[in-house]
C-alpha positions as CSV (number, residue, x, y, z in Angstrom):
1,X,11.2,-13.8,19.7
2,X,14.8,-13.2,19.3
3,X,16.7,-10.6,20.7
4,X,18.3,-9.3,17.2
5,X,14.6,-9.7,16.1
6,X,13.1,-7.7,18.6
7,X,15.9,-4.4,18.3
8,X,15.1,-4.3,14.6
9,X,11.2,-4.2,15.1
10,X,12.1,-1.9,17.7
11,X,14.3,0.0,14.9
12,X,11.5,-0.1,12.2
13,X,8.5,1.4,14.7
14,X,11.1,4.3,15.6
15,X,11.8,5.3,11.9
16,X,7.9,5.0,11.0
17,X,7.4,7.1,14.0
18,X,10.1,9.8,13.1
19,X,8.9,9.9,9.2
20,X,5.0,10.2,10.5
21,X,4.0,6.8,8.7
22,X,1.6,3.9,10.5
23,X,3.1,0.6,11.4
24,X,1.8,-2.5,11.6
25,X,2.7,-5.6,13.0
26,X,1.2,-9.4,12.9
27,X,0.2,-10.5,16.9
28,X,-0.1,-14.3,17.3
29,X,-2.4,-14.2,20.3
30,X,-3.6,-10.8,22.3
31,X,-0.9,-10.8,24.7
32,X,1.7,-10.1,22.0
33,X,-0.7,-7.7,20.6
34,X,-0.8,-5.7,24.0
35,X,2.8,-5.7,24.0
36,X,3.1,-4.2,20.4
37,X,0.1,-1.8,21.3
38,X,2.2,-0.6,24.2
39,X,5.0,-0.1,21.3
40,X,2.5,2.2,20.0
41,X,2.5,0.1,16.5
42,X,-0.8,1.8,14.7
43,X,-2.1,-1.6,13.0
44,X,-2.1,-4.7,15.2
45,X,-3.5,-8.1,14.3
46,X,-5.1,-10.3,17.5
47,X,-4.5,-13.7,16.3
48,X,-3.5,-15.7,13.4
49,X,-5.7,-17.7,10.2
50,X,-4.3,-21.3,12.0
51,X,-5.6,-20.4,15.7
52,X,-8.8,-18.0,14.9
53,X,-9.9,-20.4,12.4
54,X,-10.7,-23.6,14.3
55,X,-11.9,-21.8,17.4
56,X,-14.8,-19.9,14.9
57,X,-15.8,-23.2,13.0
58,X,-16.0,-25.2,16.4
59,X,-18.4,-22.8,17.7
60,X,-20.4,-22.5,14.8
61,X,-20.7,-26.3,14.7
62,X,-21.8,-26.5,18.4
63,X,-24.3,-23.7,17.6
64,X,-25.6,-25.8,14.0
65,X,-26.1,-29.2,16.5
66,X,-27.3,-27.4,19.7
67,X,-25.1,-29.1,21.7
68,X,-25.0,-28.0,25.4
69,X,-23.6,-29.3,28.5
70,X,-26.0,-31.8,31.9
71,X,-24.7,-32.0,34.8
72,X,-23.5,-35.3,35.2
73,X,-25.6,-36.1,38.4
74,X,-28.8,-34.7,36.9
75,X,-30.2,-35.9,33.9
76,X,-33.4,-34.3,33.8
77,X,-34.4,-33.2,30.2
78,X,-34.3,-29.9,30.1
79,X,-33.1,-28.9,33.6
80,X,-29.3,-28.3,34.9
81,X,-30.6,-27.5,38.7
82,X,-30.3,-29.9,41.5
83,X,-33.6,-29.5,43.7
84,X,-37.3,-30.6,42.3
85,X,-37.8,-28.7,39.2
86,X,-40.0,-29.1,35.9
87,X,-38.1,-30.3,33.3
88,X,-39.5,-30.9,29.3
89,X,-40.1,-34.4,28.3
90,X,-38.3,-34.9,25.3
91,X,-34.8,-34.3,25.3
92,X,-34.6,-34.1,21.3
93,X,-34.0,-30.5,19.8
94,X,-36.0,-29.5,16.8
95,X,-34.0,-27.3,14.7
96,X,-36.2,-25.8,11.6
97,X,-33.8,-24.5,8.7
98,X,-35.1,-21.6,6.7
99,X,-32.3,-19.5,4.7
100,X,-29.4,-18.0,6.8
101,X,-31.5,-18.9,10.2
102,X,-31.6,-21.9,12.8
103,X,-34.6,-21.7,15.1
104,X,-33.9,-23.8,18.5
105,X,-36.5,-25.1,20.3
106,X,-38.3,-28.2,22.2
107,X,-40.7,-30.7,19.9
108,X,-42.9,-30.8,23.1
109,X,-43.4,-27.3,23.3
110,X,-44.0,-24.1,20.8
111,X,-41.1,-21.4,22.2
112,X,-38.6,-21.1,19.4
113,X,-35.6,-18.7,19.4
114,X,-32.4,-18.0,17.4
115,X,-29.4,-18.3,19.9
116,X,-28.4,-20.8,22.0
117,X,-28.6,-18.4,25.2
118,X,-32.2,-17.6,24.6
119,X,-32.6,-21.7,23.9
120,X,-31.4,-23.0,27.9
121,X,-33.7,-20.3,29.1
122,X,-37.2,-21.8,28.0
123,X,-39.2,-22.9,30.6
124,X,-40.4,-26.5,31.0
125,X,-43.5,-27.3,30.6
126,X,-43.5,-30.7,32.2
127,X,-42.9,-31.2,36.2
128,X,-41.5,-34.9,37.1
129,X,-38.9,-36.5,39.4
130,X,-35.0,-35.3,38.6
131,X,-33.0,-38.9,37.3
132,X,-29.8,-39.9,36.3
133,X,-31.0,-42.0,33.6
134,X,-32.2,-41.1,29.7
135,X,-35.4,-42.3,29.8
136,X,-36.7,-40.2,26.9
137,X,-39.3,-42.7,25.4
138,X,-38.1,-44.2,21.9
139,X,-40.2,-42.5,18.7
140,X,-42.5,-45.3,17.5
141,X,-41.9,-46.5,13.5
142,X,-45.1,-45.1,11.7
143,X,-46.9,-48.2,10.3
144,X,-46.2,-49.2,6.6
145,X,-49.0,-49.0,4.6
146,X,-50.5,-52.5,3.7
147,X,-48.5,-53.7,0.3
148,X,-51.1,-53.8,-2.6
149,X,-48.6,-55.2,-5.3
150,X,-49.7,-58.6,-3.9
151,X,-53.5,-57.5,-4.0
152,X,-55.4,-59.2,-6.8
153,X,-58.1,-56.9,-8.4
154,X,-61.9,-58.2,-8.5
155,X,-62.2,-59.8,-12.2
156,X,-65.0,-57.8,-14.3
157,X,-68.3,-59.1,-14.6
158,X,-68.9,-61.0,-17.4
159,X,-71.6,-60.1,-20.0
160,X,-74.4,-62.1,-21.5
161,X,-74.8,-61.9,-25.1
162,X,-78.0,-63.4,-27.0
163,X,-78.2,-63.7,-30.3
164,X,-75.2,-61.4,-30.8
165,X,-76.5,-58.6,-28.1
166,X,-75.5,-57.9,-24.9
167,X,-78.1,-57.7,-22.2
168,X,-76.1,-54.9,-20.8
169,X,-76.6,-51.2,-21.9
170,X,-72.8,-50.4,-22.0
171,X,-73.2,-53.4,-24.9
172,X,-75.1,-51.4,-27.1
173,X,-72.6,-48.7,-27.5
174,X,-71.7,-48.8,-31.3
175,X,-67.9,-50.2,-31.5
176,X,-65.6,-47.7,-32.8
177,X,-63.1,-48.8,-34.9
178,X,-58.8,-48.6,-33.8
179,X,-57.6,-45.6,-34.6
180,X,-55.1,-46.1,-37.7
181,X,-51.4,-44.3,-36.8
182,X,-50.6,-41.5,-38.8
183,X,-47.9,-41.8,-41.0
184,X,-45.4,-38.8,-41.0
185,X,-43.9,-37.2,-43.7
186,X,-41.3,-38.6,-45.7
187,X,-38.1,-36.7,-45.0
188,X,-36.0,-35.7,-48.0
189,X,-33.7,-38.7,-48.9
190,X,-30.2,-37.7,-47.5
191,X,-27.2,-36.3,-49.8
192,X,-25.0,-39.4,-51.3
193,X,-21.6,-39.9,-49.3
194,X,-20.0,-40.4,-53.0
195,X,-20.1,-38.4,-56.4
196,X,-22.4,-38.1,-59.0
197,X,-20.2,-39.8,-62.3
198,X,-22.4,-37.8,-64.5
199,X,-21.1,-34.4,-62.3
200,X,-18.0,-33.1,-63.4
201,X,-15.7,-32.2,-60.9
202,X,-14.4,-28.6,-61.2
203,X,-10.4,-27.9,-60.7
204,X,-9.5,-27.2,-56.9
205,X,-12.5,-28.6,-55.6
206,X,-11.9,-29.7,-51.9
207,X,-13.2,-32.9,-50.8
208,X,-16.3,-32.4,-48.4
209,X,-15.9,-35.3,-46.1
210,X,-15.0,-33.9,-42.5
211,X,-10.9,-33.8,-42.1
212,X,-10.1,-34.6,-45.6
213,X,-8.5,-31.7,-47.3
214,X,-7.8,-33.3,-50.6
215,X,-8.5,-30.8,-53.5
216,X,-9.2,-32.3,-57.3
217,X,-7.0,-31.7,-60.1
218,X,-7.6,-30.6,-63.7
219,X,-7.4,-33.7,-65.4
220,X,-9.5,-35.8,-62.7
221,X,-11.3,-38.5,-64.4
222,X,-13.0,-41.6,-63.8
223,X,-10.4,-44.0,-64.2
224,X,-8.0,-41.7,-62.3
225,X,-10.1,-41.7,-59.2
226,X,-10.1,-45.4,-58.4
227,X,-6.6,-44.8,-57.0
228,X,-7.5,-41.9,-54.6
229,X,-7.8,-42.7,-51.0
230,X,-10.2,-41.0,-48.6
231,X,-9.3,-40.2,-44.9
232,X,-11.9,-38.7,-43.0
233,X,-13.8,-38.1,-39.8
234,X,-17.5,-39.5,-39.9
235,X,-18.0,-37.9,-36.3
236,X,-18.9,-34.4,-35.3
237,X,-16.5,-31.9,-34.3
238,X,-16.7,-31.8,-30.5
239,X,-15.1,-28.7,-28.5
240,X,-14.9,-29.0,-24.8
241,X,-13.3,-27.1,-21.7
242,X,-10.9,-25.7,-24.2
243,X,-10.2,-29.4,-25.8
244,X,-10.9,-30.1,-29.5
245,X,-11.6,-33.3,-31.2
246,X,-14.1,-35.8,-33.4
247,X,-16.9,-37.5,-31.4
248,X,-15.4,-40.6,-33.4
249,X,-12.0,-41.1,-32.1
250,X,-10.3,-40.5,-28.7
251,X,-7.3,-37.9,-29.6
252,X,-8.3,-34.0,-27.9
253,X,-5.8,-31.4,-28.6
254,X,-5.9,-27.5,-27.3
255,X,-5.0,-25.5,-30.3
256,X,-7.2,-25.1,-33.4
257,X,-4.4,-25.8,-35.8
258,X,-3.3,-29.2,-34.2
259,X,-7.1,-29.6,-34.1
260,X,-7.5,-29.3,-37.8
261,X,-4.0,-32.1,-38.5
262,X,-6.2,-34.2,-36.6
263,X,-5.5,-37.6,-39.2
264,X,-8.8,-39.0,-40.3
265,X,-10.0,-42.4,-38.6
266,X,-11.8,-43.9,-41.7
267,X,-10.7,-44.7,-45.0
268,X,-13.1,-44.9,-48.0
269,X,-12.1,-45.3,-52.0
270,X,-12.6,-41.9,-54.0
271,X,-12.9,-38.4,-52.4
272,X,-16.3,-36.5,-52.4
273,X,-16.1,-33.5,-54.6
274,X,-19.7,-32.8,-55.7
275,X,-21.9,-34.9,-54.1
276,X,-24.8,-35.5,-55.8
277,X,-24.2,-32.3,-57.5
278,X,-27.8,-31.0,-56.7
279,X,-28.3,-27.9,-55.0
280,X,-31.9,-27.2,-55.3
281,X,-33.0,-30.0,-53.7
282,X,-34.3,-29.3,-50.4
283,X,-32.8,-26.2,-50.2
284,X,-34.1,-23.6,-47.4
285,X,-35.1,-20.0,-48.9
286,X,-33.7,-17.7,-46.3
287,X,-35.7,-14.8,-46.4
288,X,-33.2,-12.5,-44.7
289,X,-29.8,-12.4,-42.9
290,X,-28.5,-10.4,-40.0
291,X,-26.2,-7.4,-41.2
292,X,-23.6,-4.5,-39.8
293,X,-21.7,-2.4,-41.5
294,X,-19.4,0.9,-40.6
295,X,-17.9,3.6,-42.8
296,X,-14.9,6.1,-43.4
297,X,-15.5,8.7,-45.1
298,X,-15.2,7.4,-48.8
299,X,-16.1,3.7,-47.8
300,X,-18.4,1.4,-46.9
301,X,-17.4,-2.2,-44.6
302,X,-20.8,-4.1,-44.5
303,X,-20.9,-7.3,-43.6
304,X,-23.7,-10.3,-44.3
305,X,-23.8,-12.8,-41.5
306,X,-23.9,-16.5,-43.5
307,X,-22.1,-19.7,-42.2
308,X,-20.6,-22.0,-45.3
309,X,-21.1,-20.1,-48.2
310,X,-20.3,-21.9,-51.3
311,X,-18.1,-20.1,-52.9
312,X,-17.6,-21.8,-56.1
313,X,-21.8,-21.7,-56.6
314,X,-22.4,-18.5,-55.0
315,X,-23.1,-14.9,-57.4
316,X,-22.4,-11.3,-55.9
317,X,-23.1,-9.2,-58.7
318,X,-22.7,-5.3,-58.2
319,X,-25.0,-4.8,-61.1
320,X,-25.7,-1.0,-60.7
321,X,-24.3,1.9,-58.6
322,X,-27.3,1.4,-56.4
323,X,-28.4,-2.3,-56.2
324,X,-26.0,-5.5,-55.7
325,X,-27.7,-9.3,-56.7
326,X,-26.8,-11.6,-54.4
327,X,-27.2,-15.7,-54.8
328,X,-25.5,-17.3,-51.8
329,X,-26.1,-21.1,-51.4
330,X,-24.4,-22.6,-48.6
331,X,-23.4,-26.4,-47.8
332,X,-25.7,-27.1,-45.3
333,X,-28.5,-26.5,-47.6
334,X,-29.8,-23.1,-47.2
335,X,-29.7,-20.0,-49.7
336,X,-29.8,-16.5,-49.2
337,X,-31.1,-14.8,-52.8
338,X,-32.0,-10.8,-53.2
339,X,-31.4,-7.7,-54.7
340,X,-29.7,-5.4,-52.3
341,X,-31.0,-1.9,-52.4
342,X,-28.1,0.4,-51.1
343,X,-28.6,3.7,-49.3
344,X,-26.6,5.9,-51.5
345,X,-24.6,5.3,-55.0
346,X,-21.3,3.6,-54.9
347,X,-18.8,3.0,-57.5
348,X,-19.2,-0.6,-59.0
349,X,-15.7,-0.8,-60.6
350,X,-13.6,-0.3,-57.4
351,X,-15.8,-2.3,-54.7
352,X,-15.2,-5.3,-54.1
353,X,-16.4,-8.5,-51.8
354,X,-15.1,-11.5,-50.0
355,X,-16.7,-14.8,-49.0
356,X,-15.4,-15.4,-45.6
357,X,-16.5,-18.8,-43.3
358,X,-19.2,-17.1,-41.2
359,X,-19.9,-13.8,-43.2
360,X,-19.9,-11.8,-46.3
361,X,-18.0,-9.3,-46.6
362,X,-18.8,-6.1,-49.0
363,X,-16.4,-3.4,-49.5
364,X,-18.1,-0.3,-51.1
365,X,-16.2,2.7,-52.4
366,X,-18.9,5.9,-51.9
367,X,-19.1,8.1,-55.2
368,X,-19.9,10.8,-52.8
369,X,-18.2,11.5,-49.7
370,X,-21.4,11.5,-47.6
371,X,-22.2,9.5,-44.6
372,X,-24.6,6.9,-45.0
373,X,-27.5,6.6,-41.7
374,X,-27.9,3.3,-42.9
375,X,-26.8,0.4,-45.3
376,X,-30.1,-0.4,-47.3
377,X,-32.7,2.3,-48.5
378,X,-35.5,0.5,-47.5
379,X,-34.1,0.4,-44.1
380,X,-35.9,2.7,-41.3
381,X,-33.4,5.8,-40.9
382,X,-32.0,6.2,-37.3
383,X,-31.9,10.4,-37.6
384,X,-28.2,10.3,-36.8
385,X,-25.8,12.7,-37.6
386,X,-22.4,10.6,-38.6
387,X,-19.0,13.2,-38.5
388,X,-17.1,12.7,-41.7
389,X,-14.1,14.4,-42.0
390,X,-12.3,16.9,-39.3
391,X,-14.4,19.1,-37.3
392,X,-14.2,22.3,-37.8
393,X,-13.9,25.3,-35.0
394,X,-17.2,26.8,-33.7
């Protein structure tokens, strides 16, 4: 180390010292850290990541293989002295690994133990002549079974039949007849990928191909729609490790809004407004829909969890202070229809709702400023008691 180095160390220790604060110093090897120990520095490391490391993983890999060291003029398995001794007759270690331990031992022996120590200590259990050569004898291959692809099996015994019996009794067995596959249901016949021409096409419809965002006009008609050109994505949307794209062409993007400029990679004549225009068909009755809702004290937030709602087919009538009709048809076939009893009275004029992509949204205005333990009255009360307003002072 330096000399200017070693005066401002020096410097630092003293002031840490004087202002009754620990120092600490980093020690390449334990010789420098006796010498900063003897500096009275309060924290001292011993050695450094780049030396302590490969020292620790050599001597766990030693330990893994059970390596150890023979004397050079004694190869005796098992045996490091020079006069007559037993010695083990296989040189091979059996190491059995169970979870977070390595048991050491001799395959010609039982004795097993966990460190490498206890491992030289176990007795032989063999006595022999010491030599300087290996002559552990070779492990013999285990015989392969005898290969029955090429064995032919006996042919079956042929069966006499007289006057159309068999002489054998499995013959008079009365022959069933194949079993005939059973057919499954028919599946509903998919949606069209084009419109309906007896559908009209409301105003502002969007087109329902995936990636085409082409909305219809007021005066679409027939002959008009020859000219319109379709660019869509016949693939799935596919989101993975935080890239977006279509399963049908290559281009991946981060961001949802480059995601959804994605340009179509397939072009088709007229856009797809309607369909077939048919939305009872096949349609799945939902009988119920997860719900939430929380309140203020002269409002009510609830919201109806439902993907895709229609909104140009779907009714949300607030029909009396205490009941609200719903009729919610979504695209992919499933409607959600009931009459909505609410907890408590609400004013029909002011509340409002709002068709959302994944939800409903119902925004009720209280006629009484009450708080509400639940939102429907056929709902199992949950005997809280909901603050409204300030507390006031015991």
């Amino acid at each position: 180390m330096h000399d200017e180095l070693k005066e401002a160390v020096a410097k630092i220790q003293k002031v840490a010292e004087e202002n009754q604060k620990a120092s600490g110093i980093y020690a390449t090897s334990g010789d420098e850290a006796r010498e900063y120990a003897a500096q009275e520095f309060r924290m001292i490391s011993v050695a450094t990541d780049a030396a302590s490391l490969p020292a620790s993983l050599q001597s766990a890999l030693e330990s893994a293989r059970g390596s150890y060291v023979l004397s050079v003029l004694n190869m005796g398995k098992g045996c490091i002295r020079s006069e007559m001794t037993s010695f083990t007759p296989d040189r091979r270690m059996d190491l059995a690994m169970i979870p977070s331990i390595v048991k050491r031992g001799w395959k010609c022996c039982k004795p097993r133990v966990l460190t490498f120590d206890e491992f030289l200590s176990i007795p032989p259990c063999t006595i022999g002549r010491h030599s300087t050569v290996d002559d552990t004898p070779a492990v013999e291959p285990t015989s392969k079974p005898q290969d029955t692809e090429d064995a032919v099996p006996p042919p079956p015994k042929p069966i006499a039949i007289t006057n159309g019996r068999s002489s054998s009794p499995l013959a008079t067995q009365t022959p069933q007849a194949p079993q005939q596959p059973v057919s499954a249901p028919s599946a509903l016949p998919p949606e069209s990928d084009s419109d309906d021409p007896s559908v009209v096409v409301p105003a502002e419809k969007t087109c329902r191909r995936r990636g085409c965002t082409a909305a219809s006009s007021a005066d679409t008609g027939s002959s008009k729609r020859d000219d319109e050109d379709c660019v869509y994505h016949p693939g799935q949307a596919l989101f993975h490790e935080g890239t977006k794209g279509w399963t049908c062409c290559k281009r991946r993007v981060l961001e949802f809004d480059e995601f959804m400029k994605i340009e179509g990679c397939k072009r088709k004549k007229r856009h797809m407004f309607v369909g077939s225009g048919k939305q009872d068909v096949g349609e799945e009755a939902l009988q119920t829909v997860r719900h939430d809702f929380y309140q203020t004290p002269t409002t009510v937030i609830a919201s109806l969890y439902l993907k895709k709602v229609d909104k140009q087919w779907a009714k949300i009538d607030f029909a009396t202070p205490t009941e609200i009709v719903l009729d919610l048809p979504t695209a992919d076939m499933k409607r959600y229809k009931t009459t909505l009893p609410l907890f408590a009275p609400i004013d029909i004029a002011k509340s409002t709702a709002k068709i959302m992509g994944t939800k409903v949204e119902l925004n009720l205005i209280k006629l009484e400023i009450a708080s509400w333990s639940a939102l429907r009255s056929d709902e199992e009360r949950t005997n809280e008691i909901t603050q409204v307003g300030p507390a006031g002072r015991a």
